[in-house]
C-alpha positions as CSV (number, residue, x, y, z in Angstrom):
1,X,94.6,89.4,63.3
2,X,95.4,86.5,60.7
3,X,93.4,83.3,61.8
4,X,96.8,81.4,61.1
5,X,98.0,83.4,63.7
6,X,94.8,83.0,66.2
7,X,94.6,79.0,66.3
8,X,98.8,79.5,67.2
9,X,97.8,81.6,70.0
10,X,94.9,79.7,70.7
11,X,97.5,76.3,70.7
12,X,100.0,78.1,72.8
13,X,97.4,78.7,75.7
14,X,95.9,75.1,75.4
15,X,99.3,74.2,76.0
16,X,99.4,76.8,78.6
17,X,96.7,75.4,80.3
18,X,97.6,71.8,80.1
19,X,101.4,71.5,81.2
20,X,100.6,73.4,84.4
21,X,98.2,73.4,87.8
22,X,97.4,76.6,88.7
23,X,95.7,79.2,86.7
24,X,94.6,82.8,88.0
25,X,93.0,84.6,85.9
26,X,93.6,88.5,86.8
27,X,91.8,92.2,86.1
28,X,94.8,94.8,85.1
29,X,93.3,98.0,85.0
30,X,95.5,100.6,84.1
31,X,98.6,98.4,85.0
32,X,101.6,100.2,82.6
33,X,103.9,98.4,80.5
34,X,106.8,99.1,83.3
35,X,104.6,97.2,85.6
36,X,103.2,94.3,83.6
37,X,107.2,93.9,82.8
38,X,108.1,93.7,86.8
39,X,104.7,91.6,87.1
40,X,106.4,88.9,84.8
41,X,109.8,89.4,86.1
42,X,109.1,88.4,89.6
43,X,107.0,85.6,87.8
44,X,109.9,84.2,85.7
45,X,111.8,84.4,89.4
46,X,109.6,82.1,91.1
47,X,109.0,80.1,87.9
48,X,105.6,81.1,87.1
49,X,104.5,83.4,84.1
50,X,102.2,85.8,83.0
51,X,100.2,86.3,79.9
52,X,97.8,88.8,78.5
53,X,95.1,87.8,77.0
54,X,92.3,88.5,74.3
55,X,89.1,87.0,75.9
56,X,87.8,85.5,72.9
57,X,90.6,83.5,72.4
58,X,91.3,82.5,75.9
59,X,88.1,81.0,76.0
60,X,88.8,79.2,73.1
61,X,91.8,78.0,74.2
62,X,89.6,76.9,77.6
63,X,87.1,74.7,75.6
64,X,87.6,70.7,76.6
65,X,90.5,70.9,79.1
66,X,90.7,70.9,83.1
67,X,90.3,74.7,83.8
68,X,87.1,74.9,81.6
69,X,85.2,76.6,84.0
70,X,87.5,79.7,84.5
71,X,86.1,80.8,80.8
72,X,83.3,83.0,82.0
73,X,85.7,84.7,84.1
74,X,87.2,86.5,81.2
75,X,85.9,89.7,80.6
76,X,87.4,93.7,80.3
77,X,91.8,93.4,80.7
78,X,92.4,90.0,81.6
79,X,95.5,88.6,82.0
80,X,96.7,84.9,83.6
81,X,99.4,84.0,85.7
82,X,100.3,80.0,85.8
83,X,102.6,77.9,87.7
84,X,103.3,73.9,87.9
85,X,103.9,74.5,91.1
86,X,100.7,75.5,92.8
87,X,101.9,78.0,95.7
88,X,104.0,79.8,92.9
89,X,101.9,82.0,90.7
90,X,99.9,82.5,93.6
91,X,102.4,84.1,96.4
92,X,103.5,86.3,93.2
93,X,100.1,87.6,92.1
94,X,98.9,88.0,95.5
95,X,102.1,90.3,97.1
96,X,101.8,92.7,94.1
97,X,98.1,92.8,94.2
98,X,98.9,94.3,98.2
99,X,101.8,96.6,96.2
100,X,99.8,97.6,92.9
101,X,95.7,98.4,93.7
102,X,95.9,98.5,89.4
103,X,95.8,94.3,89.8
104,X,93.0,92.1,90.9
105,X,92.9,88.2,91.1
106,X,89.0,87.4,89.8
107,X,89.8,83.4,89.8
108,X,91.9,81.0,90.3
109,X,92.0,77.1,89.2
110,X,94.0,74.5,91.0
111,X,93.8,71.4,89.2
112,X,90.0,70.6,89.0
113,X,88.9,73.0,91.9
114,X,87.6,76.5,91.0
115,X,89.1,78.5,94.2
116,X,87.9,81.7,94.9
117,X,90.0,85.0,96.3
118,X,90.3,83.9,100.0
119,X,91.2,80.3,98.8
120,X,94.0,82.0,96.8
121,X,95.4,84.3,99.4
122,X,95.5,80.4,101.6
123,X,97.3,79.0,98.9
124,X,99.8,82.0,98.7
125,X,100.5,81.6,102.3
126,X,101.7,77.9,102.3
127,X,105.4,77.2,102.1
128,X,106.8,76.9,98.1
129,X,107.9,73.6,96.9
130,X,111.6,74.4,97.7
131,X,110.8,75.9,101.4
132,X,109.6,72.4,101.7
133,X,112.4,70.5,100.2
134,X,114.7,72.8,102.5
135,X,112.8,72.2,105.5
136,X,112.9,68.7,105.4
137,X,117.1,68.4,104.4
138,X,117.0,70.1,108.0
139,X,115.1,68.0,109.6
140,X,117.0,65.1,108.2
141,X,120.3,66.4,108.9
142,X,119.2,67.6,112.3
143,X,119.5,64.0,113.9
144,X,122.8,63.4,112.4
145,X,124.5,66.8,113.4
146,X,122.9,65.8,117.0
147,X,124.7,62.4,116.8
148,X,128.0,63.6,116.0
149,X,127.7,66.4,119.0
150,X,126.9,63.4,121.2
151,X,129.5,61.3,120.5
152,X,132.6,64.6,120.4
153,X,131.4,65.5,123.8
154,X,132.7,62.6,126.2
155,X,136.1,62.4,124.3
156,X,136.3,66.3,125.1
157,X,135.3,65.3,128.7
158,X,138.3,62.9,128.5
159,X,140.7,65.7,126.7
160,X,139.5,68.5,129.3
161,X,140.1,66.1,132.2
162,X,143.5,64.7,131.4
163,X,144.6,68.4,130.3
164,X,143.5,69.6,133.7
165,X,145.4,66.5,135.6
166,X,148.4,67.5,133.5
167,X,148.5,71.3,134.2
168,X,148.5,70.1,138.0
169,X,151.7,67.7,137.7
Protein backbone atom coordinates (compact mmCIF):
# COMPACT_ATOMS: atom_id res chain seq x y z
CA UNK A 1 0.00 0.00 0.00
CA UNK A 2 1.23 3.64 -1.02
CA UNK A 3 2.11 5.61 2.19
CA UNK A 4 0.08 8.55 0.61
CA UNK A 5 -2.63 6.35 0.91
CA UNK A 6 -1.78 4.98 4.63
CA UNK A 7 -1.57 8.43 6.60
CA UNK A 8 -5.31 8.96 4.55
CA UNK A 9 -6.52 5.96 6.15
CA UNK A 10 -4.64 6.53 9.09
CA UNK A 11 -6.55 10.42 9.17
CA UNK A 12 -9.89 8.92 8.38
CA UNK A 13 -9.71 6.65 11.60
CA UNK A 14 -8.31 9.50 13.88
CA UNK A 15 -11.21 11.21 12.68
CA UNK A 16 -13.14 8.06 13.27
CA UNK A 17 -12.11 8.00 16.64
CA UNK A 18 -12.58 11.55 17.54
CA UNK A 19 -16.14 12.66 16.23
CA UNK A 20 -17.67 9.70 18.14
CA UNK A 21 -18.05 7.92 21.82
CA UNK A 22 -18.11 4.55 21.60
CA UNK A 23 -15.63 2.26 20.01
CA UNK A 24 -15.78 -1.69 19.97
CA UNK A 25 -13.33 -3.17 18.67
CA UNK A 26 -14.43 -6.72 17.26
CA UNK A 27 -12.82 -10.42 16.20
CA UNK A 28 -14.47 -11.53 12.64
CA UNK A 29 -13.39 -14.89 12.09
CA UNK A 30 -14.60 -16.20 9.03
CA UNK A 31 -17.41 -13.57 8.86
CA UNK A 32 -18.22 -13.59 4.69
CA UNK A 33 -18.53 -10.51 2.64
CA UNK A 34 -22.63 -11.19 2.62
CA UNK A 35 -22.31 -10.90 6.32
CA UNK A 36 -19.84 -8.10 7.00
CA UNK A 37 -22.34 -6.24 4.29
CA UNK A 38 -25.63 -7.04 6.66
CA UNK A 39 -23.15 -6.19 9.74
CA UNK A 40 -22.89 -2.54 8.37
CA UNK A 41 -26.37 -2.42 7.08
CA UNK A 42 -28.04 -2.76 10.40
CA UNK A 43 -25.17 -0.42 11.56
CA UNK A 44 -25.90 2.45 9.01
CA UNK A 45 -29.78 1.76 10.40
CA UNK A 46 -29.18 2.55 13.86
CA UNK A 47 -26.57 5.15 12.88
CA UNK A 48 -23.50 3.47 13.79
CA UNK A 49 -20.78 2.02 11.31
CA UNK A 50 -18.45 -0.52 10.85
CA UNK A 51 -14.93 -0.66 9.60
CA UNK A 52 -12.26 -3.25 8.98
CA UNK A 53 -9.19 -2.65 9.91
CA UNK A 54 -5.38 -3.30 9.29
CA UNK A 55 -3.96 -3.45 12.90
CA UNK A 56 -0.88 -1.60 12.21
CA UNK A 57 -2.61 1.24 11.08
CA UNK A 58 -5.44 1.28 13.62
CA UNK A 59 -3.00 1.61 16.14
CA UNK A 60 -1.51 4.37 14.53
CA UNK A 61 -4.50 6.00 14.08
CA UNK A 62 -4.98 5.29 18.21
CA UNK A 63 -1.77 7.13 19.18
CA UNK A 64 -2.61 10.61 21.30
CA UNK A 65 -6.49 10.53 21.32
CA UNK A 66 -9.17 9.32 23.95
CA UNK A 67 -9.47 5.55 23.09
CA UNK A 68 -5.59 5.06 23.26
CA UNK A 69 -5.84 2.20 25.28
CA UNK A 70 -8.00 -0.01 22.92
CA UNK A 71 -4.55 -0.30 20.70
CA UNK A 72 -3.33 -3.54 22.20
CA UNK A 73 -6.52 -4.96 21.55
CA UNK A 74 -5.88 -5.17 17.94
CA UNK A 75 -4.63 -8.26 16.84
CA UNK A 76 -5.69 -11.30 14.01
CA UNK A 77 -9.29 -9.87 11.94
CA UNK A 78 -10.27 -6.84 13.68
CA UNK A 79 -12.79 -4.78 12.78
CA UNK A 80 -14.59 -1.65 14.85
CA UNK A 81 -17.98 -0.61 15.14
CA UNK A 82 -18.56 3.25 16.38
CA UNK A 83 -21.46 5.20 17.35
CA UNK A 84 -22.01 8.99 18.83
CA UNK A 85 -24.58 7.69 20.45
CA UNK A 86 -23.22 5.26 23.00
CA UNK A 87 -26.15 2.44 23.23
CA UNK A 88 -26.03 2.38 19.33
CA UNK A 89 -23.04 0.37 18.04
CA UNK A 90 -23.46 -1.56 20.99
CA UNK A 91 -27.19 -3.11 20.84
CA UNK A 92 -26.04 -3.74 16.92
CA UNK A 93 -22.80 -5.60 17.55
CA UNK A 94 -24.15 -7.42 20.47
CA UNK A 95 -27.67 -8.98 18.76
CA UNK A 96 -25.51 -10.31 15.79
CA UNK A 97 -22.79 -11.52 17.93
CA UNK A 98 -26.07 -13.86 19.57
CA UNK A 99 -27.05 -14.52 15.59
CA UNK A 100 -23.43 -14.94 14.03
CA UNK A 101 -20.88 -17.22 16.54
CA UNK A 102 -18.22 -15.85 13.43
CA UNK A 103 -18.24 -12.30 15.56
CA UNK A 104 -16.76 -11.47 18.93
CA UNK A 105 -16.70 -8.02 20.74
CA UNK A 106 -12.84 -8.15 22.49
CA UNK A 107 -13.26 -4.28 23.73
CA UNK A 108 -15.13 -1.63 23.87
CA UNK A 109 -14.39 2.25 24.77
CA UNK A 110 -16.95 4.61 26.00
CA UNK A 111 -15.56 7.96 26.27
CA UNK A 112 -12.47 7.57 28.66
CA UNK A 113 -13.62 4.15 30.15
CA UNK A 114 -12.21 0.93 28.82
CA UNK A 115 -15.40 -1.45 29.31
CA UNK A 116 -15.12 -4.92 29.06
CA UNK A 117 -17.72 -7.68 27.48
CA UNK A 118 -20.27 -7.71 30.32
CA UNK A 119 -20.11 -3.86 30.58
CA UNK A 120 -21.02 -3.91 26.76
CA UNK A 121 -23.84 -6.39 26.80
CA UNK A 122 -25.20 -3.49 29.99
CA UNK A 123 -24.76 -0.89 27.69
CA UNK A 124 -26.58 -2.68 24.80
CA UNK A 125 -29.46 -3.21 27.05
CA UNK A 126 -30.30 0.47 27.98
CA UNK A 127 -32.91 2.25 26.04
CA UNK A 128 -31.43 4.18 22.60
CA UNK A 129 -31.30 7.85 22.57
CA UNK A 130 -34.69 8.06 20.59
CA UNK A 131 -36.54 5.35 23.01
CA UNK A 132 -35.68 8.00 25.48
CA UNK A 133 -36.78 11.07 23.63
CA UNK A 134 -40.10 8.95 22.87
CA UNK A 135 -40.55 7.98 26.31
CA UNK A 136 -40.45 11.23 27.70
CA UNK A 137 -43.02 13.05 24.76
CA UNK A 138 -45.29 10.41 26.56
CA UNK A 139 -44.83 11.17 29.71
CA UNK A 140 -45.23 14.86 28.94
CA UNK A 141 -48.25 14.43 26.89
CA UNK A 142 -49.68 12.03 29.35
CA UNK A 143 -50.84 14.88 31.88
CA UNK A 144 -52.33 16.82 29.22
CA UNK A 145 -54.40 14.00 27.43
CA UNK A 146 -55.48 13.32 31.28
CA UNK A 147 -56.60 17.02 31.66
CA UNK A 148 -58.67 17.16 28.69
CA UNK A 149 -60.49 13.66 29.69
CA UNK A 150 -61.19 15.37 32.94
CA UNK A 151 -62.61 18.29 31.92
CA UNK A 152 -65.00 16.29 28.64
CA UNK A 153 -66.37 14.12 31.34
CA UNK A 154 -68.75 16.34 33.53
CA UNK A 155 -70.15 18.13 30.31
CA UNK A 156 -70.96 14.45 29.04
CA UNK A 157 -72.49 13.90 32.58
CA UNK A 158 -74.54 17.05 31.82
CA UNK A 159 -75.35 15.87 27.91
CA UNK A 160 -76.21 12.20 29.22
CA UNK A 161 -78.46 13.57 31.93
CA UNK A 162 -80.43 16.13 30.00
CA UNK A 163 -80.69 13.46 27.03
CA UNK A 164 -82.13 11.05 29.48
CA UNK A 165 -84.71 13.82 31.04
CA UNK A 166 -85.60 14.47 27.44
CA UNK A 167 -86.29 10.87 26.18
CA UNK A 168 -88.72 10.82 29.37
CA UNK A 169 -90.81 14.06 28.40
Amino acid sequence: MERIRKKELVAGLRETFSENSLVIVTRHNGLTVAEVSELRTRMREAGAGFRITKNTLAREALKDTRFSYLSECFSGPTGIAFSVDPVAAAKVVTEYAKENSKLEAIAAGLDDRMLDAAALKALASLPSLDELRGTLVGLLQAPASKLVRVLQTPGGQVARVLAAHAAQE
